[in-house]
VEXKOLMI-121771 format. One line per field, with one value per residue (C-alpha): residue number from 1; residue in three letters; chain; x, y, z. Coordinates in Angstrom, 1 decimal, always signed. Layout:
nr (NUM, ...)
rest (ALA, ...)
kette (A, ...)
x (X, ...)
y (Y, ...)
z (Z, ...)
***
This chain:
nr (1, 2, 3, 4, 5, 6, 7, 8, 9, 10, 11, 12, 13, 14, 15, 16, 17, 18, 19, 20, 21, 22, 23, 24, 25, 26, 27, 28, 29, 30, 31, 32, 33, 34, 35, 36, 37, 38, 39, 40, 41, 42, 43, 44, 45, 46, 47, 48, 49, 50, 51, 52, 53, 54, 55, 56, 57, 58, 59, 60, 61, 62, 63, 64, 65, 66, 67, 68, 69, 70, 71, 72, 73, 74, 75, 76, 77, 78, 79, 80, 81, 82, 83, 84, 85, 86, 87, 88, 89, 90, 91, 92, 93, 94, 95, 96, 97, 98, 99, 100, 101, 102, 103, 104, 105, 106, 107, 108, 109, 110, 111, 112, 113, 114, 115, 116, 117, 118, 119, 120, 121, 122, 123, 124, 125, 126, 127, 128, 129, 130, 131, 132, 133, 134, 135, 136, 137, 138, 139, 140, 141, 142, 143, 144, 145, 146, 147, 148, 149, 150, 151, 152, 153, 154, 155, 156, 157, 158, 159, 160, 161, 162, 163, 164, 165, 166, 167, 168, 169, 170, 171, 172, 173, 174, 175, 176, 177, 178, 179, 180, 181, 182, 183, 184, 185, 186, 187, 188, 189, 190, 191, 192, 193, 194, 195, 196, 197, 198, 199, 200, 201, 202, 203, 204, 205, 206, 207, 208, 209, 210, 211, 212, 213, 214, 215, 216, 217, 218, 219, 220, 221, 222, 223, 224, 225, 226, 227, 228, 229, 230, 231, 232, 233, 234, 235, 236, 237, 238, 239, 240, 241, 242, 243, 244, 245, 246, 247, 248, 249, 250, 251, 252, 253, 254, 255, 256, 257, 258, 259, 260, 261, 262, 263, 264, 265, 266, 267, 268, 269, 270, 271, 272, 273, 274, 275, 276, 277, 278, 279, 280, 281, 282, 283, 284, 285, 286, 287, 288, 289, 290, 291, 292, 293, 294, 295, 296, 297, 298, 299, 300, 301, 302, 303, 304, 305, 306, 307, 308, 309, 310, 311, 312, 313, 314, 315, 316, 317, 318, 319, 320, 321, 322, 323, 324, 325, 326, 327, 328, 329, 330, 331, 332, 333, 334, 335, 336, 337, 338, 339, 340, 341, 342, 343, 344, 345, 346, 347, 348, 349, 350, 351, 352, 353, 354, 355, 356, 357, 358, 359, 360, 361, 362, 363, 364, 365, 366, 367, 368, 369, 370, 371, 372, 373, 374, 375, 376, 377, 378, 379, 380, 381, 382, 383, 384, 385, 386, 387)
rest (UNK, UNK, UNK, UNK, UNK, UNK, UNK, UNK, UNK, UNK, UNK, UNK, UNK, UNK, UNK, UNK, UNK, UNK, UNK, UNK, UNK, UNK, UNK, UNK, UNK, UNK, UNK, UNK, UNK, UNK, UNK, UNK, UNK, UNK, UNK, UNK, UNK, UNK, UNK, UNK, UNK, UNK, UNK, UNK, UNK, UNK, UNK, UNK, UNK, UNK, UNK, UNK, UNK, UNK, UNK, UNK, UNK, UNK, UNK, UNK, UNK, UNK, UNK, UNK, UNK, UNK, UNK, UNK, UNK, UNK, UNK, UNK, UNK, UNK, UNK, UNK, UNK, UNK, UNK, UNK, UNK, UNK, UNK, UNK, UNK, UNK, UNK, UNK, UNK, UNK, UNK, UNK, UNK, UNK, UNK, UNK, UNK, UNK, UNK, UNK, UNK, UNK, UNK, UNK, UNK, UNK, UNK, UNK, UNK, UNK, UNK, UNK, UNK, UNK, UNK, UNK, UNK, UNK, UNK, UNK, UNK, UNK, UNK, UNK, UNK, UNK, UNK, UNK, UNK, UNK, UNK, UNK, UNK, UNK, UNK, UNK, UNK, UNK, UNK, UNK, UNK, UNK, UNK, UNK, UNK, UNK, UNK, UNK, UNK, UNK, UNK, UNK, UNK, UNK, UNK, UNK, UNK, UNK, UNK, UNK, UNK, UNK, UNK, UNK, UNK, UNK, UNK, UNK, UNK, UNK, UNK, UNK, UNK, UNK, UNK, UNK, UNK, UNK, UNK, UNK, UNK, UNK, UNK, UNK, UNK, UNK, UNK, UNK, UNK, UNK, UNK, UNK, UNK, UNK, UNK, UNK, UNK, UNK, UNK, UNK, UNK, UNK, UNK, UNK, UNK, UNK, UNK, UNK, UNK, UNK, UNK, UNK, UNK, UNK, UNK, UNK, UNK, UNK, UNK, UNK, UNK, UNK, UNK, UNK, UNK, UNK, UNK, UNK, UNK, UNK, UNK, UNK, UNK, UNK, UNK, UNK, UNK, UNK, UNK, UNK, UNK, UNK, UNK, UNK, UNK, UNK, UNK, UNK, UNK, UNK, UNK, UNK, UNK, UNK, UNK, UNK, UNK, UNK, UNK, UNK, UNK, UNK, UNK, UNK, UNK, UNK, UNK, UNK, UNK, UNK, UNK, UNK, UNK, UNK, UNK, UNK, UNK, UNK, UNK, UNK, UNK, UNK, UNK, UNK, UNK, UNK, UNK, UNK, UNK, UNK, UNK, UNK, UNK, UNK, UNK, UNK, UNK, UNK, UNK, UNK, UNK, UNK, UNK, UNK, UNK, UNK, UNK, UNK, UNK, UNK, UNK, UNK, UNK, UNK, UNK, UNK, UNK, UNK, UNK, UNK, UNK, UNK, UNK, UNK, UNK, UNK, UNK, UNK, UNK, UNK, UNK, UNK, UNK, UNK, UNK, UNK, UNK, UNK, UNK, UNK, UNK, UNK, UNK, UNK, UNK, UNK, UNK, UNK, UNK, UNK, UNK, UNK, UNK, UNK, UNK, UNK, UNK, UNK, UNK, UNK, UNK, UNK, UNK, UNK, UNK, UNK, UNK, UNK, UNK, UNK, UNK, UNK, UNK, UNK, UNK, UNK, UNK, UNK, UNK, UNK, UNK, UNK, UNK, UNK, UNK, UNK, UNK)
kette (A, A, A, A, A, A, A, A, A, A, A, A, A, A, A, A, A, A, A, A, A, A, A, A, A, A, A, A, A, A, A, A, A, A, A, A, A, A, A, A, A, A, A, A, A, A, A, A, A, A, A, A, A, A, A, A, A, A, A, A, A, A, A, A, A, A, A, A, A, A, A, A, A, A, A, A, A, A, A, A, A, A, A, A, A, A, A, A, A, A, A, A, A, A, A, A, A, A, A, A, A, A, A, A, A, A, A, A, A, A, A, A, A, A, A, A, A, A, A, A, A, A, A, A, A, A, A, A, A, A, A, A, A, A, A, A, A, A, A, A, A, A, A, A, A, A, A, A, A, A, A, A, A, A, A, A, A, A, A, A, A, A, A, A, A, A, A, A, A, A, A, A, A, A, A, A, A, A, A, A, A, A, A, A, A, A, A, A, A, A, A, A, A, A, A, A, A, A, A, A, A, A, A, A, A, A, A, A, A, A, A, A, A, A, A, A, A, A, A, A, A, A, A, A, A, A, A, A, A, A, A, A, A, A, A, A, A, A, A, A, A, A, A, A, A, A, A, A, A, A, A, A, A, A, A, A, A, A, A, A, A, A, A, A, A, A, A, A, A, A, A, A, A, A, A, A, A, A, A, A, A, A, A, A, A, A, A, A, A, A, A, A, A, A, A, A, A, A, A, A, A, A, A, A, A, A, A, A, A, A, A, A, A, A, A, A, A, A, A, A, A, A, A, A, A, A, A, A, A, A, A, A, A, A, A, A, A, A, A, A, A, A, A, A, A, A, A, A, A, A, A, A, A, A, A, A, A, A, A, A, A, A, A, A, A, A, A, A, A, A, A, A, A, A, A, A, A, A, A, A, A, A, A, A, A, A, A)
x (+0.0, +1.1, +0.2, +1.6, -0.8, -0.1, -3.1, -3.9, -1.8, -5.5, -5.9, -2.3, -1.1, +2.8, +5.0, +5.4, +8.9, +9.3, +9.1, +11.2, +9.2, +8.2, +8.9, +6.6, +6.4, +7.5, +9.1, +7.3, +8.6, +8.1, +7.3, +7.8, +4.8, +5.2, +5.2, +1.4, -0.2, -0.3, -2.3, -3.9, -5.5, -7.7, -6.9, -8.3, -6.9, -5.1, -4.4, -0.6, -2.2, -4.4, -1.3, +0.2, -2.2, -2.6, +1.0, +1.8, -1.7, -4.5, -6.1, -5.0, -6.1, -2.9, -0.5, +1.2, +2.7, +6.1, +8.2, +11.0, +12.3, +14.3, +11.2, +7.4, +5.5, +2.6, +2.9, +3.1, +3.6, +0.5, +0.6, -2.3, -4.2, -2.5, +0.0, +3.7, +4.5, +2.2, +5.2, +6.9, +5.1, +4.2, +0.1, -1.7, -1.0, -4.8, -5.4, -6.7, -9.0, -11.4, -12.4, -10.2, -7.1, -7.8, -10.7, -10.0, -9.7, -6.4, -6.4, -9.2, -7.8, -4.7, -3.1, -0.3, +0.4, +0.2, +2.3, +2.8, +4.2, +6.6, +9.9, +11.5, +13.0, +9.0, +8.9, +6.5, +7.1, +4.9, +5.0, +2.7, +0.7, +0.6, -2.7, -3.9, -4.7, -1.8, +1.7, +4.3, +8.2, +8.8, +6.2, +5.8, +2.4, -0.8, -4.1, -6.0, -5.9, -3.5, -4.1, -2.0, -2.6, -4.1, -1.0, -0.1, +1.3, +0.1, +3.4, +2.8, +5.5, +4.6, +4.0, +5.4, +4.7, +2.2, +0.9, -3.0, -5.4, -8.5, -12.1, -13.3, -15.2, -13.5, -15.1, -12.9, -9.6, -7.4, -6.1, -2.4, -0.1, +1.9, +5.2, +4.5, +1.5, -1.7, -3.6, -3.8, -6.8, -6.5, -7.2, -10.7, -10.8, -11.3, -14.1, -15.2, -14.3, -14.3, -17.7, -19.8, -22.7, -22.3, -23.1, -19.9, -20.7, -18.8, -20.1, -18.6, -17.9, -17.3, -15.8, -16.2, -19.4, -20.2, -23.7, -24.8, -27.9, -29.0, -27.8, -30.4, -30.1, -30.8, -31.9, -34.9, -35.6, -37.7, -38.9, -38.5, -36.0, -35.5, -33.5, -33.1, -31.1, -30.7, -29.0, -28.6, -26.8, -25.1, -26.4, -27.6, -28.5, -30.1, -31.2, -32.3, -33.8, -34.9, -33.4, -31.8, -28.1, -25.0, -21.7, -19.6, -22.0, -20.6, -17.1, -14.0, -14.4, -11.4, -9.2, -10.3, -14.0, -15.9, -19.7, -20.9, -24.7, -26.3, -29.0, -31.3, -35.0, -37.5, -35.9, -32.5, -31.1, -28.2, -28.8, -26.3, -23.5, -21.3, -18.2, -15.9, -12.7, -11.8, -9.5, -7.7, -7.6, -9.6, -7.6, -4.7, -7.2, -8.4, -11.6, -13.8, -14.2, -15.7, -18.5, -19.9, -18.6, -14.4, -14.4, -17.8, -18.4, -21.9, -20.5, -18.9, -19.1, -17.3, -16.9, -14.6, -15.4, -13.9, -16.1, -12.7, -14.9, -17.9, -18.7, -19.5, -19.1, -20.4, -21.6, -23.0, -23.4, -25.2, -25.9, -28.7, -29.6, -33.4, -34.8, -32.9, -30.1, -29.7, -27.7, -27.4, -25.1, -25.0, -23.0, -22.7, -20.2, -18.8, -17.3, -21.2, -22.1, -25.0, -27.9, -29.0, -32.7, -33.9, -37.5, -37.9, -37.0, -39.5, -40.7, -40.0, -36.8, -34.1, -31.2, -29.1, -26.4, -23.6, -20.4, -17.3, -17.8, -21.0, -23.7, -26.3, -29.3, -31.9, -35.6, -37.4, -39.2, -42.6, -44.5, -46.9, -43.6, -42.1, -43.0, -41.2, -39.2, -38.6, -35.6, -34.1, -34.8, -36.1, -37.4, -38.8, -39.9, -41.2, -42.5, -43.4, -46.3, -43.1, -42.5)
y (+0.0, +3.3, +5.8, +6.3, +7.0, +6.4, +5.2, +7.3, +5.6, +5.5, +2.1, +1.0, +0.3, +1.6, -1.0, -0.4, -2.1, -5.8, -7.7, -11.4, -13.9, -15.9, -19.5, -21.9, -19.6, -21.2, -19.8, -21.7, -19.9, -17.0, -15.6, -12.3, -10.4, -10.5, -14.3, -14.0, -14.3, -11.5, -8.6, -8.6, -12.2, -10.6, -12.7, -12.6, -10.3, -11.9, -10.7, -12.1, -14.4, -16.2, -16.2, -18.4, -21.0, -20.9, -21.7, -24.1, -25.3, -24.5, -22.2, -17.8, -18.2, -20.4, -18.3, -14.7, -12.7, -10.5, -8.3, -9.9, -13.4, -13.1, -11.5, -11.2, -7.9, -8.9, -6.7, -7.2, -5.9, -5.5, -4.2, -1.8, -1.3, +1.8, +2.0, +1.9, +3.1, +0.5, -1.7, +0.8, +0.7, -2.5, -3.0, -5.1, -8.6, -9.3, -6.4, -6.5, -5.0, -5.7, -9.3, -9.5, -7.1, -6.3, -3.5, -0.5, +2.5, +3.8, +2.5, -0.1, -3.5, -4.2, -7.8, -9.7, -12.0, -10.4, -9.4, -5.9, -2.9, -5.1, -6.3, -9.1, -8.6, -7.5, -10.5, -11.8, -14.3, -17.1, -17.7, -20.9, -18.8, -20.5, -21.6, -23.1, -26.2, -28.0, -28.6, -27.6, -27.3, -25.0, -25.3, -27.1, -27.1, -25.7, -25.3, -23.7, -20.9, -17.3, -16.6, -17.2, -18.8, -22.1, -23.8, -23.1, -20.1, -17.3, -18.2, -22.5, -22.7, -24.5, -22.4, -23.8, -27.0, -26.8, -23.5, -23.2, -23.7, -24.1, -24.4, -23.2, -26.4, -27.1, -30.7, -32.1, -31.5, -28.4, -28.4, -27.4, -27.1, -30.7, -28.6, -29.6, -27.8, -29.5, -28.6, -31.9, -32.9, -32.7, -35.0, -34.7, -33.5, -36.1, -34.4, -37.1, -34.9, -38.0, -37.9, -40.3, -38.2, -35.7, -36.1, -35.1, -33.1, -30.6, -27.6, -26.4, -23.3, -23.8, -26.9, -29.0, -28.8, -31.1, -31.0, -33.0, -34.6, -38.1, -40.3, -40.4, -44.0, -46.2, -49.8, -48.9, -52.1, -54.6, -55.4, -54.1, -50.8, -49.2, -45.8, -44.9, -41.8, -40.4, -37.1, -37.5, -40.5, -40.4, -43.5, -44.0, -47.8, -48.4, -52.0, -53.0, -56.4, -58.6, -57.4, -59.4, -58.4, -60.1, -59.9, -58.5, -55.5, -55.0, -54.4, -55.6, -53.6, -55.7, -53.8, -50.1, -49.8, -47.6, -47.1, -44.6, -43.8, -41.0, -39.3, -36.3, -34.8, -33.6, -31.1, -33.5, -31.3, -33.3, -34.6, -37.1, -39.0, -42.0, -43.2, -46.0, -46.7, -50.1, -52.3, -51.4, -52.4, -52.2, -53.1, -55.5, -57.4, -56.8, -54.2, -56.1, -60.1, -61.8, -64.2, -67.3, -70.8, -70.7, -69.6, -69.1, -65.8, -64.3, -61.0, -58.9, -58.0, -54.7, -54.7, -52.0, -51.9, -48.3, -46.8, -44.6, -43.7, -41.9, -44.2, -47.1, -50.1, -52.9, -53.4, -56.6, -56.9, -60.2, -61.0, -63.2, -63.4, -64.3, -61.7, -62.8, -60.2, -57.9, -54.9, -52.9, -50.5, -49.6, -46.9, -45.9, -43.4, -39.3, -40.0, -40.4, -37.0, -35.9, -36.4, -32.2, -33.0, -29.7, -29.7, -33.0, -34.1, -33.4, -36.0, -37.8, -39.2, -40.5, -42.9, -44.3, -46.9, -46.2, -47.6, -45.6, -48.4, -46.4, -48.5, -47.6, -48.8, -46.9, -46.2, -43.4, -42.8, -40.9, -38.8, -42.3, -44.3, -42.0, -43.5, -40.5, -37.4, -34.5, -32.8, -35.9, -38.6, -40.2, -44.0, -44.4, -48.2, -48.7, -52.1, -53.0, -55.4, -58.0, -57.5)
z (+0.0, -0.6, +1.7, +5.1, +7.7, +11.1, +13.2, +16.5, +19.5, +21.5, +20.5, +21.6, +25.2, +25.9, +27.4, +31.0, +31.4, +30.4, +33.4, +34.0, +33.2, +36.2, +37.1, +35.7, +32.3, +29.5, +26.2, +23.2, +20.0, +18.6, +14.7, +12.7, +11.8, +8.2, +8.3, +8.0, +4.6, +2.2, +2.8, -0.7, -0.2, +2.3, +5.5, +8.8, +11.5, +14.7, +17.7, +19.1, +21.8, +18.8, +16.5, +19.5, +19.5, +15.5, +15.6, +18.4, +19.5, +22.6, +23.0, +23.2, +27.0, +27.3, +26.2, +27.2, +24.6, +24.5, +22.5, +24.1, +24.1, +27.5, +29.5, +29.4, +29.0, +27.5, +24.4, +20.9, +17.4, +14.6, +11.4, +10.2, +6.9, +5.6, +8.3, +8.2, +11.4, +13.7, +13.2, +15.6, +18.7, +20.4, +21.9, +24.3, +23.6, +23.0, +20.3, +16.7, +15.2, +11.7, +11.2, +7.9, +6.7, +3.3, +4.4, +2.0, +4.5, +6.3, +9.7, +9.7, +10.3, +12.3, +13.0, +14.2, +11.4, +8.0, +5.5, +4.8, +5.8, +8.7, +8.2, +9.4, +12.5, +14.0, +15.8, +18.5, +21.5, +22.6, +26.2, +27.6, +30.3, +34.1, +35.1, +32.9, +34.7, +32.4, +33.6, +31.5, +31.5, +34.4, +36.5, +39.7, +39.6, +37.8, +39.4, +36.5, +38.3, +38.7, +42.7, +45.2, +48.8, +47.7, +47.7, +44.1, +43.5, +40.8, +39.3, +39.3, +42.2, +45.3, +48.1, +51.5, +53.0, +56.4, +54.9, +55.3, +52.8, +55.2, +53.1, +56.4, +57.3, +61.3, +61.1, +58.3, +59.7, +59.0, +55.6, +55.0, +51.7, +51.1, +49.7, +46.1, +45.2, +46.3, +49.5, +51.6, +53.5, +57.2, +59.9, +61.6, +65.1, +67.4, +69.5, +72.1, +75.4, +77.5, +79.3, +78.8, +79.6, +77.1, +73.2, +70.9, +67.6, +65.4, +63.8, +60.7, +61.6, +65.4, +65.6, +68.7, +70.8, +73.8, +75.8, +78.2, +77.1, +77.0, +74.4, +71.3, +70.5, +73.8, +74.2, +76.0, +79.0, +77.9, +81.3, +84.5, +85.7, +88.6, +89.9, +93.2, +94.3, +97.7, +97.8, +101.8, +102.1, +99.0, +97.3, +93.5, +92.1, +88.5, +87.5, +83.6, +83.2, +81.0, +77.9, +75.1, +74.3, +73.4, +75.2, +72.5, +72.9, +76.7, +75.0, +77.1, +80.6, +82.2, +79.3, +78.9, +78.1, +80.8, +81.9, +83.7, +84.8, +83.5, +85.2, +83.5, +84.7, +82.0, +79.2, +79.3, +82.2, +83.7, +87.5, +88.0, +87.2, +88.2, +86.3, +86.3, +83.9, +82.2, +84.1, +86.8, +90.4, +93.7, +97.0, +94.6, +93.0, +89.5, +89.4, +86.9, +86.4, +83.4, +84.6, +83.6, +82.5, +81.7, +78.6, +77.7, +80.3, +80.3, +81.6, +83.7, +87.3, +88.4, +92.7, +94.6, +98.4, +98.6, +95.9, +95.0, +91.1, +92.5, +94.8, +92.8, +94.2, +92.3, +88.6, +86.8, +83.2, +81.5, +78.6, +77.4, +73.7, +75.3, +77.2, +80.4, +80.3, +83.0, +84.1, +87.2, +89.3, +92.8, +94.5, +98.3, +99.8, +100.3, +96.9, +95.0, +93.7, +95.2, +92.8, +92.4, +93.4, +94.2, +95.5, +93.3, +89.5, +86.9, +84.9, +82.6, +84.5, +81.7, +83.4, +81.0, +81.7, +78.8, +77.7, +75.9, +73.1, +72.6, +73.6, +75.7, +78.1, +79.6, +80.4, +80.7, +83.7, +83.5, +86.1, +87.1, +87.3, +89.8, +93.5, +95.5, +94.6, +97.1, +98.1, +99.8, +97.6, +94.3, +93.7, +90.0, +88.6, +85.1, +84.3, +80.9, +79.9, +79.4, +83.6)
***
């Protein structure tokens, strides 16, 4: 083309200073402007970014353009319809303009790969661009993403190992960056506080939450329970009978699994409650005993004459797979926390006999099963139509 007009700079971006190109950022290749077709067969415009992925593959989004093959500053050269100075002044990497080159007027189409008014030594550089979820020569990682603080860096390094990368959720462990890249899942909390009166959750956002409330799966007593509690004197006792349960649901109580009785009024407030450990000894002798035939035990029988774990001092636990089982504590001494009776419990009465394996037996006690409750003392029977 003949005549030299120089397009208006408003469409162009000025280089602000080439800056190295970061780890992980790869150099691809790179070609002259003029390499393009000929203007006069009318081809389509490019900007430098499509011109990468015409040339070496993907898509523009992978790539970053540069004047420069030692650093990338995301600029490039165009040539324009009528122009012979655009070669001179380098725009964004992502400009063009027209949908085809050959348009007739000065200064209406302007593209990366054409030839015509550039020579040879207008070249462009194809840079792979980080992030895009590929990993290529250079990188340590790729996350498909250009942010930092997930444990792959805006530049596809990996950021440092035991670095957080939280999602915020407390009940699936806390998150930290493995050293190579990837955010590895964290362990989740272990929220059992140790009381087996008290039911264990975890809230997303608050982790770890005990309350003391009853547990909400029980065996409920088939036939007959009793509680009795006597604040005075310091005395609590709980039978369950005639339910069906096998031994391997008592867990192993002469190695480490504990009960304890758990006592609430009406609403689930606590009242009382009486604890013993697994194993262990009372006065040299071992605390709990399996019982039944040699080898064949029915149960367990817990006995401690110095009630030294809340004054308990004797617990049986048999098992019968036909309605014949039948548990019960009793507990006497200074040691038994006073059961918090008030001016009497409010029905319904919930006692629940539970182990740290997790199971559970119980009854609840309603207002007619109740025989006496005032400030002293409370006796509560239930018999079911079994009894």
């Amino acid at each position: 083309m003949s005549s030299l007009l120089h397009f208006p700079l408003a469409f162009f971006v000025l280089a602000a200073g080439a800056a190295a190109p970061a780890a992980g950022q790869s150099l691809v290749g790179s070609f002259s402007v003029s390499d393009g077709p000929i203007w006069t067969a009318n081809p389509p415009t490019y900007s430098c970014l499509e011109v990468c992925a015409l040339l070496f593959g993907g898509a523009a989004a992978d790539y970053h353009c540069s004047t420069s093959g030692e650093a990338i500053d995301r600029q490039a050269f165009v040539d324009g319809w009528d122009d012979e100075l655009s070669c001179e002044t380098p725009v964004a990497e992502d400009f063009k303009l027209g949908a085809s080159y050959d348009c007739g007027v000065a200064a209406c189409s302007y593209s990366a790969y054409v030839e015509d008014h550039c020579d040879l030594d207008v070249v462009n550089h194809c840079w792979l661009a980080c992030g895009d979820g590929d990993l290529d020569a250079g990188e340590a990682c790729d996350d498909g993403n250009n942010a930092d603080g997930d444990c792959c860096s805006a530049t596809c390094q990996a950021e440092p190992a035991e670095q957080s990368c939280s999602d915020g959720d407390a009940c699936n462990g806390d998150e930290l960056c493995d050293g190579a890249g990837a955010c590895a899942d964290g362990a989740d909390p272990d929220c059992d506080d140790g009381d087996l009166c008290s039911q264990d959750s975890c809230d997303a956002a608050l982790g770890c939450q005990s309350a003391a409330l009853p547990a909400p799966v029980c065996d409920d007593a088939a036939g007959k329970a009793v509680l009795a509690l006597d604040a005075i004197r310091g005395k609590a006792s709980f039978s369950w009978q005639k339910g069906s349960l096998d031994i391997a649901e008592l867990g192993a109580p002469t190695e480490d699994t504990a009960y304890a009785l758990c006592v609430y009024e009406a609403g689930n407030a606590p009242v009382a409650q009486l604890s013993v450990p697994g194993g262990g000894l009372c006065g040299g002798n071992d605390c709990w005993k399996a019982i039944g035939r040699p080898g064949q035990a029915a149960g367990f029988r817990f006995e401690d004459s110095t009630g030294a774990s809340d004054g308990v001092r004797r617990i049986q636990l048999k098992a019968h797979a036909a309605g014949k089982a039948k548990l019960s504590l009793q507990a006497r001494g200074k040691t038994t926390p006073p059961a918090v009776l008030g001016d009497g419990l409010s029905a319904p009465v919930t006692a629940q006999l539970v182990s740290s394996e997790g199971a559970c037996w119980g009854a609840v006690f309603d207002a007619d099963d109740v025989k006496r409750s005032d400030a002293e003392r409370l006796k509560a029977t239930r018999k079911n139509a079994l009894e």
